[in-house]
N, C-alpha and C positions, 0 to 999 in steps of 0.2 A: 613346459609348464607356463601358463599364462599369469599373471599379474592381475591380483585380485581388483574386480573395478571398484569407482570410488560411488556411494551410494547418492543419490540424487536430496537434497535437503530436504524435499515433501515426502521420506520415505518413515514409513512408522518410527522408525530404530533411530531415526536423525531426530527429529524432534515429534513432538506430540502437537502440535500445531502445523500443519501444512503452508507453507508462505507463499504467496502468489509470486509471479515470477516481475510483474509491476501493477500499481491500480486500475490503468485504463481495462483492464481485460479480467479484473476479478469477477465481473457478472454484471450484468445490466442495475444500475442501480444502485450497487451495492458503496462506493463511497460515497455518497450524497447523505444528508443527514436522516433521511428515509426512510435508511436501512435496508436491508437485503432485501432485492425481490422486486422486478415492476419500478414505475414512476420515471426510468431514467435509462437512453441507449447509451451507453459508455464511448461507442464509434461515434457520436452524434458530436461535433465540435460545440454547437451550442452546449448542451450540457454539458461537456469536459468544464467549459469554461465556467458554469455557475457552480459547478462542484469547485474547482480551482478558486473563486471568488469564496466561497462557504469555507473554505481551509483556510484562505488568507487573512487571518485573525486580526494581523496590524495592520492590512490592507496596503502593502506596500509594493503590490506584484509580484511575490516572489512566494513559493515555502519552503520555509528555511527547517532546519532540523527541528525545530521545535515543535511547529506545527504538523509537519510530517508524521514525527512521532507519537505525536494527541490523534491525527487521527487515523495511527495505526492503530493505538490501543484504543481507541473506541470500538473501532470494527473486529481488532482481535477480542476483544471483551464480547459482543455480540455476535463473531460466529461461534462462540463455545456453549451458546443460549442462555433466554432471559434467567435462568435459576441459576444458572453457574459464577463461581466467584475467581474462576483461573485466568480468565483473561490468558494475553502474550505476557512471557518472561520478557525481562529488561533485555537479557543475551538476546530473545527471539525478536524483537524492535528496534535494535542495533541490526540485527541480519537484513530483518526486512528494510529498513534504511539504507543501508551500504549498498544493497544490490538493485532497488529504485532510483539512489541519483548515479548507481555505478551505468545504471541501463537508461534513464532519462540525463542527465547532467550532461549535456552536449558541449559545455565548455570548460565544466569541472570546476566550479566557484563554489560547491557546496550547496546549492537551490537553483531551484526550478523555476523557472518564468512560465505563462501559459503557455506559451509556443511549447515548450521540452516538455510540460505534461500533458500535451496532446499528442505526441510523437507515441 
C-alpha cells in the first residue's frame, strides 16, 4: 500500500489562491506597480532592480517583511480581479513570505538585498 502523497500548495483543495513559488517568475510584469501583463521582463536585472527599488518603501536596500507583505497583498488583491474584495488571506501572505525568503534569503536575516531578489 502506498502512502498517500502530500498535495502541492497551488492545488484547488489547499488553498483557493494559487502562491507562486517566488516573484521573479510570477509573469512578466506582474510585480511592478503596472500590474499584470507587459511593461516588464522579470529575467531582465534591470527591472528586477526598479521593481526592488518600487518595494523598498524606506529605501534602505532591503525588503523586509513588511513590505514584502504590502506587496503581496497588492498583487494577491489584483489577481482575484478589479471587482473582487477577497484579496490573500493573512494565513495565505504568511505562506507566500515564508517560502520567498525561505527560497530567496541566502543568508537568512529575514530580507532580501537586490542581489537575493534577483536570484
Amino acid at each position: 500500500v502506498t502512502p498517500p502523497q502530500p498535495q502541492p500548495l497551488s492545488s484547488p483543495s489547499a488553498s483557493p489562491h494559487p502562491l507562486p513559488a517566488s516573484p521573479p517568475h510570477a509573469g512578466a510584469g506582474s510585480w511592478g506597480s503596472g500590474g499584470g501583463g507587459g511593461g516588464g521582463d522579470d529575467e531582465d536585472p534591470d527591472h528586477m532592480r526598479r521593481v526592488f527599488r518600487e518595494w523598498d518603501k524606506d529605501q534602505d536596500g532591503f525588503l523586509q517583511d513588511v513590505e514584502l507583505k504590502t506587496m503581496f497583498m497588492s498583487h494577491g488583491a489584483a489577481a482575484e480581479g478589479a471587482d473582487s474584495q477577497k484579496g490573500l488571506t493573512e494565513d495565505e501572505v504568511k505562506m507566500l513570505l515564508w517560502h520567498v525568503l525561505d527560497d530567496k534569503d541566502q543568508d537568512k536575516d529575514g530580507k532580501l538585498t537586490v542581489e537575493e531578489w534577483q536570484l
